[in-house]
C-alpha positions in Angstrom: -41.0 -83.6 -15.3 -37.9 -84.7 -13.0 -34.9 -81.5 -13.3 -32.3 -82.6 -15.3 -29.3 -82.9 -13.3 -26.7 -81.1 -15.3 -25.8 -78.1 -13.6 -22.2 -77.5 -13.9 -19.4 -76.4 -11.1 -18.9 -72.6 -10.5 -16.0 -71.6 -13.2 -16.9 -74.3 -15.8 -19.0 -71.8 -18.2 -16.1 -69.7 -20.4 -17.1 -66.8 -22.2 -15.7 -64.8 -25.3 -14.4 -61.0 -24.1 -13.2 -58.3 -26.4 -10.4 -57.5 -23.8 -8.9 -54.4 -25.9 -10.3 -53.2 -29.2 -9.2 -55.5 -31.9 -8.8 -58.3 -29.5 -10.4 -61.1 -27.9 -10.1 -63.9 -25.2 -11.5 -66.8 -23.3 -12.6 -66.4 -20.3 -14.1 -68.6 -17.7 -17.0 -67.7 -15.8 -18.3 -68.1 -12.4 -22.1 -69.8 -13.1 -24.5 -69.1 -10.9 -27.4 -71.8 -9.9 -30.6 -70.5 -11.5 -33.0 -68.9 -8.9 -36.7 -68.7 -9.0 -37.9 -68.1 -12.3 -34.7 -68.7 -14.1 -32.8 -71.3 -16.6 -29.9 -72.7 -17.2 -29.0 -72.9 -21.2 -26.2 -74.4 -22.4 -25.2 -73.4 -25.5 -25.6 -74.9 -29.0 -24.8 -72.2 -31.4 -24.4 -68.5 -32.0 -23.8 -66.3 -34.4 -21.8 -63.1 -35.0 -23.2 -59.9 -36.1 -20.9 -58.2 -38.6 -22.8 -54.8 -38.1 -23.1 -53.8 -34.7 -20.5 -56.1 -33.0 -17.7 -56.2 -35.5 -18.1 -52.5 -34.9 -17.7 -53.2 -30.6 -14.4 -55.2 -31.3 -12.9 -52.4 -33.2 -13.9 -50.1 -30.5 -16.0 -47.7 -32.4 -18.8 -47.2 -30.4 -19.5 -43.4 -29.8 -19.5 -42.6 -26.0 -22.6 -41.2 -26.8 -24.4 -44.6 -27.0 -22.6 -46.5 -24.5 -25.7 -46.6 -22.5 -27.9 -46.9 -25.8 -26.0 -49.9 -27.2 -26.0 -51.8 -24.4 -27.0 -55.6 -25.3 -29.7 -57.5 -22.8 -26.7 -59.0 -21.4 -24.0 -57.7 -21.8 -20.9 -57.5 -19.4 -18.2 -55.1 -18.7 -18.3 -51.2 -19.8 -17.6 -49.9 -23.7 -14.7 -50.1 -25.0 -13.2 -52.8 -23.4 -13.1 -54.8 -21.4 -16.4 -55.9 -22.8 -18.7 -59.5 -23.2 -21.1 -58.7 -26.0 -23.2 -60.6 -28.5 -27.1 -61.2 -28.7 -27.6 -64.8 -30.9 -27.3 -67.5 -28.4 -29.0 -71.0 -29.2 -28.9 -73.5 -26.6 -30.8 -76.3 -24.6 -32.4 -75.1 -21.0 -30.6 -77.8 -18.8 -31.6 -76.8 -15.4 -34.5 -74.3 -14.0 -38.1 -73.5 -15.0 -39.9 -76.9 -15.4 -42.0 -75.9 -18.2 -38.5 -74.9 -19.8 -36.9 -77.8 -18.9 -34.8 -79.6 -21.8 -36.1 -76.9 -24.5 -34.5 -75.8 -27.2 -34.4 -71.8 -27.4 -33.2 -68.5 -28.3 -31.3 -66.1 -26.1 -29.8 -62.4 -27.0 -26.9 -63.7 -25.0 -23.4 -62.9 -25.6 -21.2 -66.0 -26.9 -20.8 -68.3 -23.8 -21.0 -72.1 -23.4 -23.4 -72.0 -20.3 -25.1 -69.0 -18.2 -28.2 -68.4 -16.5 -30.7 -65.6 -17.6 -34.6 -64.9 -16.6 -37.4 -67.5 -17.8 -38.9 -64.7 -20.1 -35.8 -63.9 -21.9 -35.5 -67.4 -23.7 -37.5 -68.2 -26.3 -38.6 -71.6 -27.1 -37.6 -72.5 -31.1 -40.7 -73.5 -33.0 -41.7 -76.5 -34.2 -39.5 -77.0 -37.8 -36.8 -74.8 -36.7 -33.1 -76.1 -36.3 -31.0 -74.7 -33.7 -28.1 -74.5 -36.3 -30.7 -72.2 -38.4 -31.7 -70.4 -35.2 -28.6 -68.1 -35.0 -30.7 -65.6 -37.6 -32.9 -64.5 -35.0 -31.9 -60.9 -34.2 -31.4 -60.8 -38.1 -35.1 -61.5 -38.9 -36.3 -59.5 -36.2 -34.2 -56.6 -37.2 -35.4 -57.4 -41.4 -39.0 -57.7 -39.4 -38.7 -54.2 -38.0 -37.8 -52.5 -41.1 -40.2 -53.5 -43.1 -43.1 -52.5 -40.6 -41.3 -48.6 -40.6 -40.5 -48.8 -44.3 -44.1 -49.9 -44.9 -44.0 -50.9 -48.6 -47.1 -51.3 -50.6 -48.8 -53.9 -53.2 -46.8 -53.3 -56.5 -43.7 -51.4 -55.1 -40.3 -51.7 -56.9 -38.6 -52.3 -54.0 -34.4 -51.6 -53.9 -32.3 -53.3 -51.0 -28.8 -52.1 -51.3 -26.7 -54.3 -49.5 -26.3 -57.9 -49.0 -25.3 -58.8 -46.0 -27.7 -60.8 -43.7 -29.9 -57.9 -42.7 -30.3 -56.8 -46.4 -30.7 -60.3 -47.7 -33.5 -60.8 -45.1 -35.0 -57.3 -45.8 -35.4 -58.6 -49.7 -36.2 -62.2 -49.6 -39.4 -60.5 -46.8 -40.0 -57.7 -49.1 -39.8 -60.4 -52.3 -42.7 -62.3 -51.0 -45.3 -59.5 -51.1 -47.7 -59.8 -53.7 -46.9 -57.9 -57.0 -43.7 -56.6 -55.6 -40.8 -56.1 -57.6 -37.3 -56.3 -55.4 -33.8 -55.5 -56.3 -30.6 -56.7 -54.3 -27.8 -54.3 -55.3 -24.3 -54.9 -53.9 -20.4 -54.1 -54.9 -19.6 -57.5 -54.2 -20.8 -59.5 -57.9 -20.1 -63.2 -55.7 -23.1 -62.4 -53.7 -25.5 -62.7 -57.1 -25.4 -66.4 -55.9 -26.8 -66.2 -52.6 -29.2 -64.1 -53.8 -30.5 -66.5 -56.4 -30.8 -69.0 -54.2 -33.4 -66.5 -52.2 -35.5 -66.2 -55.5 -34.0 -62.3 -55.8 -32.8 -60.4 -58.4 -29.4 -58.7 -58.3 -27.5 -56.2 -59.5 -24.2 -53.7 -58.7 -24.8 -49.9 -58.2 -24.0 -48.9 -62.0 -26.8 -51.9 -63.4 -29.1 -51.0 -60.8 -33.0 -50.7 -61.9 -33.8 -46.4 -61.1 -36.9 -45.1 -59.8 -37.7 -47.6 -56.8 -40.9 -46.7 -54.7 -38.9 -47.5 -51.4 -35.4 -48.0 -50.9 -33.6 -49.8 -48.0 -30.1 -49.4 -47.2 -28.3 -51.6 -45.4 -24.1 -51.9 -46.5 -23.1 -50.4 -43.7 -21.1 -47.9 -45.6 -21.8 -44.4 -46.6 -21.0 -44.9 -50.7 -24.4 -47.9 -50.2 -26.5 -44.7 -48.8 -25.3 -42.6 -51.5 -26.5 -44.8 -54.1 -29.6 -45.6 -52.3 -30.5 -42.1 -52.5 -29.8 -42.1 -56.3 -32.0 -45.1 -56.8 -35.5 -43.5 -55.1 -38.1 -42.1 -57.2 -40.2 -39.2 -56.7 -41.5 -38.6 -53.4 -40.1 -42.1 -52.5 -38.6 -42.9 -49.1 -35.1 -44.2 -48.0 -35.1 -46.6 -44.9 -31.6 -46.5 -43.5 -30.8 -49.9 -41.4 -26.7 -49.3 -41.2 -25.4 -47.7 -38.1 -22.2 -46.0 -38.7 -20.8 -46.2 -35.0 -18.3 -43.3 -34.8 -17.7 -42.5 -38.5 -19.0 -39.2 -40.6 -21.0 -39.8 -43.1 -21.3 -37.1 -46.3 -24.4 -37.0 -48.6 -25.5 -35.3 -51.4 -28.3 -33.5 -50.3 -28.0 -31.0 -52.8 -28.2 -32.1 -56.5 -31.7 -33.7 -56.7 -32.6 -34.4 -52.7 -35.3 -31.9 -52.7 -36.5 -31.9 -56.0 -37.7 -35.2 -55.4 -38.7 -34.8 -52.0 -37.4 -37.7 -50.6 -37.5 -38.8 -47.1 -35.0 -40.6 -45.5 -35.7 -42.3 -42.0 -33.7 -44.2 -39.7 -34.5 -47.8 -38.5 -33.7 -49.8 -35.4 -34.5 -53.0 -33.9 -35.0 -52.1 -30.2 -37.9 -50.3 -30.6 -40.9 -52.3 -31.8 -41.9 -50.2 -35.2 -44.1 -47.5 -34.2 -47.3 -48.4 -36.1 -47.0 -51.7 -34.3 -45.9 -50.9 -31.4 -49.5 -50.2 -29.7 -49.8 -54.2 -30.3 -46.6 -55.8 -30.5 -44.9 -56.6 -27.5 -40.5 -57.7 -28.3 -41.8 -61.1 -27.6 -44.4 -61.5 -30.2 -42.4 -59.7 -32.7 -39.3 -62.3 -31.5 -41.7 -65.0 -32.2 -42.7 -64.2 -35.6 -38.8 -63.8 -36.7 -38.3 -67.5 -35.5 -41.5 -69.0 -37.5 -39.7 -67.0 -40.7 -36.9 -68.7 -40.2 -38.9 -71.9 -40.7 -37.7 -71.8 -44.7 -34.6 -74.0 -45.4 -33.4 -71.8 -47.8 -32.4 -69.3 -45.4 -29.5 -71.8 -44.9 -27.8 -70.2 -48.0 -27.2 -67.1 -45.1 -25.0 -69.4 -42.7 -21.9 -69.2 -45.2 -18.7 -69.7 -42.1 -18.9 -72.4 -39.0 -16.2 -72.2 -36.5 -15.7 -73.5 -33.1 -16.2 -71.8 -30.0 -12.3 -71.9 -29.1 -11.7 -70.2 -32.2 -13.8 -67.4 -31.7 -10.9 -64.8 -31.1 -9.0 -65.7 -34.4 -12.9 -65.5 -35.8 -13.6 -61.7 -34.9 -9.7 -60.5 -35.9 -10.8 -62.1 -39.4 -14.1 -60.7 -39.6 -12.5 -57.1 -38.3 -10.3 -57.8 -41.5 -12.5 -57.9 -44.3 -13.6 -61.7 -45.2 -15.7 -60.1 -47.9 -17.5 -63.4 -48.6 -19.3 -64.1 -45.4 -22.4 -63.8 -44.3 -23.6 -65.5 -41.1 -21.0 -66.4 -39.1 -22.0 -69.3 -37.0 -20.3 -70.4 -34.0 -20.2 -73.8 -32.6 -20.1 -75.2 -29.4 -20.5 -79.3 -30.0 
């Protein structure tokens, strides 16, 4: 296959910087020509996490984790000045043959163009459309909890939370066989969304009690709370929200112990440990995307925006904006 001939001038890509916390900015780029064994993408879409990177624009990562929370390609230093983001979608325009006019996904901060190894793209299956593509790290994420939570035949299964992650987590969970699974959240508008995933939903005070296995994932300490008041004997809590800087207070008097309960932690960049003996990032990468194969996963991608508008995007997100989900980014 002839190389496309596309590559663009140094200074032509532009990027999206969180210059200070609680602001953002524009910036152009100096691209690089791909070397050996690298790609040019230019990008389609992204999306914007409202967990992890709403809490990088605000500034609230601990100085603790600066190395930790690092993203794949990341620029700048925490707190700011900082380029960060990991859902790029885009077409490889210039580089690796076999690559070569591919559509594919990239933990890549939001950027119109840039130039990353062959191996850290990931070609979108067959079925898969690059607009639907910006849930990646979300179903990997949803993916990895489920493999730690390990939930069994038969479980009733509580997700509190319904964000992406939490939507994901259930709609997963949802699908295996004999399962029951509960979508509790404070927000009653989200009963929609979660009908359109085949869930049931309910707020904390109608919530169904005595769940085998209970995954939290509002990002806020009163969701953990009620988590823990949902879990049955001997059940466990999977905790998916990362709190950044803020304390977080629990009960861990009152019933905690009576019911021996176990709560564990969950993250995405460590392949789940009963997998991880076979599971490389890539094949687990490559299993979210075929999940994300399902058109109703759609009803996720609530917010489009242009690229340009990014800045205004995050300040609003930072804000509240209670009602969305995936925010997807455009660059058309």
């Amino acid at each position: 296959m002839p190389a496309i001939q596309s590559r663009v001038a140094s200074g032509d890509s532009r990027a999206c910087w969180t210059e200070a916390p609680g602001r953002a900015a524009i910036r152009s780029e100096t691209l690089p020509a791909p070397g050996a064994n690298q790609v040019q993408v230019r990008a389609l879409h992204s999306g914007v996490s409202r967990g992890t990177e709403l809490l990088v624009f605000r500034g609230e990562v601990p100085p603790s984790e600066f190395a930790r929370m690092r993203a794949p390609f990341q620029a700048g230093e925490f707190p700011a000045p900082v380029k960060y983001g990991y859902a790029s979608v885009g077409v490889v325009e210039d580089g690796a043959a076999d690559l070569l006019g591919k559509t594919v996904f990239c933990l890549h901060p939001h950027q119109t163009r840039y130039v990353v190894p062959a191996t850290a793209v990931h070609p979108l299956p067959d079925g898969l459309p690059a607009a639907r593509a910006v849930l990646a790290a979300n179903m990997e994420t949803a993916v990895n909890a489920l493999w730690d939570a390990a939930p069994r035949l038969g479980d009733r299964i509580a997700v509190v939370g319904g964000g992406v992650v939490g939507l994901l987590v259930a709609w997963l969970a949802a699908r295996l066989p004999g399962c029951q699974v509960e979508l509790i959240d404070t927000h009653r508008p989200r009963a929609r969304v979660a009908a359109q995933l085949g869930l049931r939903f309910a707020t904390p005070d109608a919530a169904t009690r005595d769940a085998d296995l209970v995954v939290h994932a509002s990002g806020q300490p009163a969701g953990l709370v009620t988590a823990l008041g949902l879990a049955a004997f001997e059940a466990t809590v999977l905790e998916l929200s990362w709190y950044g800087q803020r304390a977080v207070s629990l009960p861990l008097g009152e019933a905690f112990h009576a019911r021996r309960l176990t709560l564990r932690s969950s993250q995405v960049g460590q392949v789940a440990s009963a997998q991880r003996s076979r599971w490389s990032h890539d094949r687990r990468m490559a299993l979210a995307l075929t999940l994300l194969c399902d058109p109703v996963l759609d009803a996720l991608i609530t917010d489009t925006a242009p690229f340009d508008e990014l800045p205004a995007v995050l300040a609003r997100l930072a804000a509240g904006a209670p009602d969305t989900l995936c925010q997807r980014i455009d660059y058309l």
